[in-house]
Every structure is written in structure tokens, then in C-alpha cells.
MILO-72126 format. One record per residue (C-alpha): residue number from 1; x, y, z. Coordinates in Angstrom, 2 decimals, always signed. Example, Ala and Ser with C-alpha at 12.3 -4.5 7.8 and 13.67 -1.06 7.14 Angstrom:
> 1|+12.30|-4.50|+7.80
> 2|+13.67|-1.06|+7.14
end
This chain:
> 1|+9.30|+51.08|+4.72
> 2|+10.79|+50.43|+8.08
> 3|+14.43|+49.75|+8.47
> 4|+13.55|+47.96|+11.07
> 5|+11.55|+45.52|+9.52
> 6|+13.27|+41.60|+9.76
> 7|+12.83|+41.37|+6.11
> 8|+14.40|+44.62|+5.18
> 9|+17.49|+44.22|+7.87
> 10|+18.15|+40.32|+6.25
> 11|+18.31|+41.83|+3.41
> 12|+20.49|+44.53|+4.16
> 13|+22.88|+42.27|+6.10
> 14|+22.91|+40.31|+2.96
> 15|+24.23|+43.04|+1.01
> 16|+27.02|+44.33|+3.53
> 17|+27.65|+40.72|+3.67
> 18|+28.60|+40.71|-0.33
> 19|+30.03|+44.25|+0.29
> 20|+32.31|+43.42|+2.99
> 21|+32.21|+40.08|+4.07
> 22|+35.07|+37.48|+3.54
> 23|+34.95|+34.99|+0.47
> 24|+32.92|+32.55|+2.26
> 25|+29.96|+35.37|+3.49
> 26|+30.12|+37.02|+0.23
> 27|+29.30|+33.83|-1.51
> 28|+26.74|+33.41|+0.97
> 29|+24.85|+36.33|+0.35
> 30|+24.91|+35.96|-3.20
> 31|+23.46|+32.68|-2.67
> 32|+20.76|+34.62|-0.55
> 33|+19.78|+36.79|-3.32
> 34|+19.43|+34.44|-5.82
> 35|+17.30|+31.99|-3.86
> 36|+13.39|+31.88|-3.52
> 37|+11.88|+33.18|+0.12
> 38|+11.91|+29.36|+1.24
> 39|+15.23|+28.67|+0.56
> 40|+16.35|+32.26|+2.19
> 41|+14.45|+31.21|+5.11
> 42|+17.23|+27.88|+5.07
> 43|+20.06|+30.25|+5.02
> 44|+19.01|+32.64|+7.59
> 45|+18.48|+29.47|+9.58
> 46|+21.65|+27.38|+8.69
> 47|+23.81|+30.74|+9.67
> 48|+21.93|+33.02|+11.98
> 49|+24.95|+34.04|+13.97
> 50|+26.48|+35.32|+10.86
> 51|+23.19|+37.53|+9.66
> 52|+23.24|+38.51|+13.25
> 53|+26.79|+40.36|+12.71
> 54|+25.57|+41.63|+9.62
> 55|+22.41|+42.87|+10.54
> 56|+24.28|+44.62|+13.28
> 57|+26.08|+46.63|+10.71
> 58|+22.92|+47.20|+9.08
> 59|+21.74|+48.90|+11.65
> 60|+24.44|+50.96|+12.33
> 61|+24.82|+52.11|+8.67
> 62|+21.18|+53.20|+9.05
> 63|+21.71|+55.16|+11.81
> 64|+24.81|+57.28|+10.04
> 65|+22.95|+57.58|+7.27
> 66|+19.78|+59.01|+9.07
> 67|+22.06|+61.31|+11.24
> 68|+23.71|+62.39|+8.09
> 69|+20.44|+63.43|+6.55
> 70|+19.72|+65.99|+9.87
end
């Protein structure tokens, strides 16, 4: 698995988004989870400057948790 990976970071950024995002991100992501791979394609289309900020944070809670691990 690489965290790298656009599949694994969407979904990542989905779950920070439900984790820390405001009401209307949060509802978002849950709406993310529960849809089918075509329909998360729509989302990650309709609001790519949004995953982009929370793919961001993804990555960054990678990196403390791989730095943590050394």
C-alpha cells in the first residue's frame, strides 16, 4: 500500500474531512463514503479544491506518523 497512491490519499482526505472538517465537509465526506466509485469520482470532481486541502493534511499526518514510528 502506498500512501501515496490518489486512491488511498482521497480517501484519507475524506476521513480528516469527517474528522475535522466543518458541517458542510463533514457531510461531504460522509456522502463520499457511502457512494459507489462513479459517484466518488463526481465528488472529487464537483469539489477538488476542497480534497486538495484535505489531502494536504493527509499527507502531513502520514509523515508524523512515519517519523513517529523511527
Amino acid at each position: 500500500m502506498n500512501a501515496d497512491d490518489p486512491s488511498i490519499l482521497d480517501h484519507q482526505a475524506a476521513k480528516i474531512m469527517g474528522r475535522i472538517g466543518g458541517g458542510f465537509a463533514s457531510a461531504l465526506a460522509l456522502a463520499y463514503f457511502r457512494a459507489d466509485s462513479d459517484n466518488q469520482a463526481r465528488i472529487l470532481g464537483a469539489f477538488p479544491e476542497l480534497f486538495k486541502r484535505y489531502r494536504r493534511e493527509a499527507r502531513e499526518e502520514n509523515e508524523r506518523l512515519t517519523m513517529a514510528r523511527e
